[in-house]
N, C-alpha and C positions, 0 to 999 in steps of 0.2 A: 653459263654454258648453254649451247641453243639444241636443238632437240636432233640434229645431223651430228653433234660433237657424243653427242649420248647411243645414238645407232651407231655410229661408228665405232665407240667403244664394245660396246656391246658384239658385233660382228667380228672384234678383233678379236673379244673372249673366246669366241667359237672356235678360230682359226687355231689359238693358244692348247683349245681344250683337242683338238683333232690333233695336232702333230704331239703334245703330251700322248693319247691313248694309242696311237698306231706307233709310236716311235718300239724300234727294236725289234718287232715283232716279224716273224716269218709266214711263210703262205699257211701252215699248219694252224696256228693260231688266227690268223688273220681270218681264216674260213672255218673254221670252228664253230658250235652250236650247240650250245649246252644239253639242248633238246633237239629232238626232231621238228619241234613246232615253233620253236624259236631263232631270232636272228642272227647273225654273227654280225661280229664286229667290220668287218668288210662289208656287208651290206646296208648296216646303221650309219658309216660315214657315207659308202656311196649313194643311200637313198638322201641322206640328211644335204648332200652334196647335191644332187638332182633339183632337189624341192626349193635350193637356195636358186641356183641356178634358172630353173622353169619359171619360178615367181616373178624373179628381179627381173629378167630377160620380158618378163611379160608385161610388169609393171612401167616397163621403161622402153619401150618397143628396140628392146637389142634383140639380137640371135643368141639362142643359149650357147654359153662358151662350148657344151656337149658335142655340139653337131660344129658350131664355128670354127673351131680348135681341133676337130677329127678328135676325141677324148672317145668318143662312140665304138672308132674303129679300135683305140688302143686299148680298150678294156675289150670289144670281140665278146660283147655277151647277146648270148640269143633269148634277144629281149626285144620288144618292138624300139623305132629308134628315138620316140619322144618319152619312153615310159620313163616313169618316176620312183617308181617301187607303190605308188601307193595301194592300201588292199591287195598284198603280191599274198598269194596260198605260200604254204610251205614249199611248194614244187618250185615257183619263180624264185623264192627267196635261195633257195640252193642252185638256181643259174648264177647267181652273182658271188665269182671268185677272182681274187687276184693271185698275182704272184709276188706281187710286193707292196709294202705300204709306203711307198715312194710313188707310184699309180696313184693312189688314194689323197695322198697330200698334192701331189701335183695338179689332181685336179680341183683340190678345194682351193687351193692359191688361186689358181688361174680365176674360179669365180668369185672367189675374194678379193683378187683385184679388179675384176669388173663391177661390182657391189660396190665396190669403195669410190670408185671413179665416181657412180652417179651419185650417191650418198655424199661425198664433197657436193656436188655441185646443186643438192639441194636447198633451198628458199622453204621458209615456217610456213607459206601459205602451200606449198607442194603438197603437202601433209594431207590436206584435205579432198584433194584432187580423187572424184571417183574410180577406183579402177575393175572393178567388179559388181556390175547391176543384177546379179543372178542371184544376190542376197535380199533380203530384207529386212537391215535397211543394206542400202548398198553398202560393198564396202571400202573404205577409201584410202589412200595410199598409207596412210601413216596408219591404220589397223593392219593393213597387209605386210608392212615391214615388221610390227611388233608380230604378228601372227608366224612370220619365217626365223624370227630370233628365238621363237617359243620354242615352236617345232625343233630348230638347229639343236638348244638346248637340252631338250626334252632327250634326245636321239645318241648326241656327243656324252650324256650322262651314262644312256644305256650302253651304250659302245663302253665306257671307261670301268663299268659295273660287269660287264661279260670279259672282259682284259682281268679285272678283280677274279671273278669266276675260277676265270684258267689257270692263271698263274697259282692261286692258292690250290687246286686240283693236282698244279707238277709240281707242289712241294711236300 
């Protein structure tokens, strides 16, 4: 197996674990916050969704599918138009609501299948290839891929643990 057959799986799990956690759900739930200070589910995919997005698009000089695809105008959140969610206060984090999780999946496809596109067409020595010298040590493509699977990871878990949340709350 070469190390593009294992990213690739790996980003599929994401895509598996987003449309498992938003399936069925409606805007109530979907914008929901356990806390005042905590995230919703809506916002954990669309930031988890951004961060895939802004990386790959960066790592691979494309245009983020956000802005490429108008995804910006169809979610209408009064957010700056490169923001990512990251370090968002409580305040920013309650701009970001949808009204469906068909939104939400639509937009994780669409960078999912832009992900995939260059992820095919990488070569073992791509991996190495600098793409961030603001580190020390820099850091290089194949840390920056594993670094957005982490993240995706890390985020699609909390989204499916705040889905866990609510539904045991309406029973």
């Amino acid at each position: 197996m070469h190390a593009k057959d294992i990213l690739i799986d790996g980003f599929n799990r994401i895509q598996e674990e987003v449309h498992a956690t938003v399936a069925d759900l409606g805007p109530d739930a979907l914008n929901a916050r356990p806390t005042a200070d905590t995230n919703s589910l809506a916002w954990l995919v669309w930031h988890l969704t951004r961060v895939q997005d802004d990386h790959m698009a960066d790592a691979f000089g494309l245009d983020q599918v956000w802005l490429a695809q108008d995804w910006e105008k169809r979610f209408g959140l009064d957010l700056p138009r490169r923001d990512t969610g990251y370090g968002h206060s409580a305040a920013k984090v309650a701009k970001v609501r949808v009204d469906s999780g068909e939104l939400l999946t639509g937009y994780y496809d669409a960078v999912h299948e832009q992900s995939l596109g260059v992820l095919r067409e990488l070569a073992a020595k791509d991996l190495e290839r600098i793409v961030d010298e603001n580190w020390d040590p820099p850091v290089t493509l194949g840390v920056r891929l594993v670094s957005v699977l982490s993240d995706d990871l890390q985020h699609v878990g909390q989204a499916a643990y705040v889905r866990g949340l609510l539904q045991s709350a309406a029973s």
